[in-house]
Every structure is written in structure tokens, then in C-alpha cells.
C-alpha positions, -999 to +999 in steps of 0.1 A: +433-247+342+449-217+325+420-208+310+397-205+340+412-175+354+412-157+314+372-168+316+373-149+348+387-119+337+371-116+306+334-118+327+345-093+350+355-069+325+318-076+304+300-067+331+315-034+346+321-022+314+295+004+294+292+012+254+321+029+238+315+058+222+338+083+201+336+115+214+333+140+189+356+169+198+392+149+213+386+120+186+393+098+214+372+065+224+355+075+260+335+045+279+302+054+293+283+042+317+256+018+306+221+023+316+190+004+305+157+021+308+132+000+335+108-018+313+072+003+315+045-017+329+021-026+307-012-025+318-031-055+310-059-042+291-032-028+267-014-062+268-050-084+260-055-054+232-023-062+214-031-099+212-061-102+199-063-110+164-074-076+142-101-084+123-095-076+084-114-043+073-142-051+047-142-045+016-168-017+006-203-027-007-212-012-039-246-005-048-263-025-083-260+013-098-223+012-087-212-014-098-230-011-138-200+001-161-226+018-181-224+044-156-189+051-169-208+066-205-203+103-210-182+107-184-151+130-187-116+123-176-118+140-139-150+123-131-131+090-145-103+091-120-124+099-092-139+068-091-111+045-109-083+065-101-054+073-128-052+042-157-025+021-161-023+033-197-032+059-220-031+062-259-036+091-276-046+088-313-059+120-336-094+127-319-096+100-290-076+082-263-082+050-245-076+049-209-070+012-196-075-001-164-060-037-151-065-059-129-043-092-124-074-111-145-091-087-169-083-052-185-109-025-190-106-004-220-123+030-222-128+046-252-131+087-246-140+112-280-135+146-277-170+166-272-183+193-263-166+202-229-135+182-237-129+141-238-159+121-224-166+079-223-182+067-251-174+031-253-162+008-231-149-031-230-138-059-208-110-085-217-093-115-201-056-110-197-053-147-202-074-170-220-104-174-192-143-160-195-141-124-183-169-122-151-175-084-165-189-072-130-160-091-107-140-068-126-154-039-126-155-041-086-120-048-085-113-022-104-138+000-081-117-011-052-084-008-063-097+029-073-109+034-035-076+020-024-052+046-042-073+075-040-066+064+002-030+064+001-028+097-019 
């Protein structure tokens, strides 16, 4: 029964008493008084909004002439990361550099020789990063996409 008047005390104390908070200039604790905000009312076309399932954006549609790599040919190193963004690798050797793009399937190598106006596409090549067929366009739209998707977060 001793307990029953300590459970007492302690609720009494919980619910008069506010946060304690430091005060900044005396160093000591000082209680203040706690207040909750009222909860806003939502209005229920906001509430039906925030349930509703949010349909996934779709992906973008590329055009036949989009998505041919062959495009790709002559192209210089600007034009290159406009529409697949910077590589995950490049290798410089005497008069050429190969820029590679990957995905988590295949890896597109692009072979760039320095011409008239600087370094421009003159080769390019898909390969598997494992040991499967390589679907040459599926990858190129991937890479496509994941090109769109960086140049949106810069």
C-alpha cells in the first residue's frame, strides 16, 4: 500500500510539470510551461490527396533515331555528355580516349580520336558485364535514361 500514494505523487508531478530547459545566461535549469500547438484541421480533400497512391512517373519514350548508337558517331565530348551525361571512366592513351558508360548489365565503350575541332566518336561497342547476350538497344536506353536522370539532379 506504500506504493500507491508514491504512484500518486509521481502522476501529479507528470502532469503539472513543463520541459526543462537551461537557460543560457544564469546556467541554471528553469521549467517552462508546456504548450502543444492545436492540431490544424485538415481539410478533407487534402487528407483524400495524401492517400492516394502516386502513380510512378514514366519513363521517357525515345524515338527509333534516339535510341540508334550510331547517332553517337562524330560526336564530340560536350555533345556526348549532353545526352549520356559524364562516363564512369575515361582513359587517355597518345591520340585517343575511351569514355565508358555502365549499366548494372552491359558497358558501353566509346572510342573518341582527336580531329579536326578536338576529340570526336569514332567507334563504339557494347559488352556484357557478366557472361549473358548483350540486348545492344536495352542498353543503350538505359544508358539514355540514366543520362536524363543525372543531368535532373544537377
Amino acid at each position: 500500500m506504500r506504493f500507491v500514494p508514491t504512484i500518486l505523487i509521481a502522476a501529479a508531478l507528470y502532469g503539472c510539470g513543463g520541459e526543462v530547459q537551461k537557460a543560457s545566461e544564469t546556467g541554471r535549469a528553469e521549467q517552462t510551461a508546456a504548450v502543444s500547438p492545436a492540431p490544424a484541421a485538415a481539410e478533407p480533400a487534402e487528407t483524400a490527396r495524401r492517400n492516394e497512391p502516386v502513380a510512378p512517373e514514366k519513363p521517357k519514350r525515345f524515338s527509333q533515331a534516339e535510341r540508334d548508337p550510331s547517332r553517337l558517331l562524330d560526336l564530340h565530348q560536350a555533345d556526348l555528355s549532353v545526352i549520356l551525361g559524364e562516363p564512369s571512366f575515361i582513359r587517355r592513351d597518345m591520340s585517343a580516349e575511351v569514355w565508358q558508360y555502365r549499366t548494372e548489365a552491359c558497358v558501353l565503350d566509346l572510342f573518341l580520336y582527336e580531329l579536326d575541332r578536338g576529340y570526336a566518336v569514332t567507334y563504339y561497342e557494347f559488352r556484357a558485364r557478366r557472361d549473358t547476350d548483350v540486348a545492344r538497344d536495352e542498353c543503350f536506353v538505359t544508358l539514355l535514361r540514366q543520362g536524363i536522370s543525372r543531368a535532373a539532379q544537377s
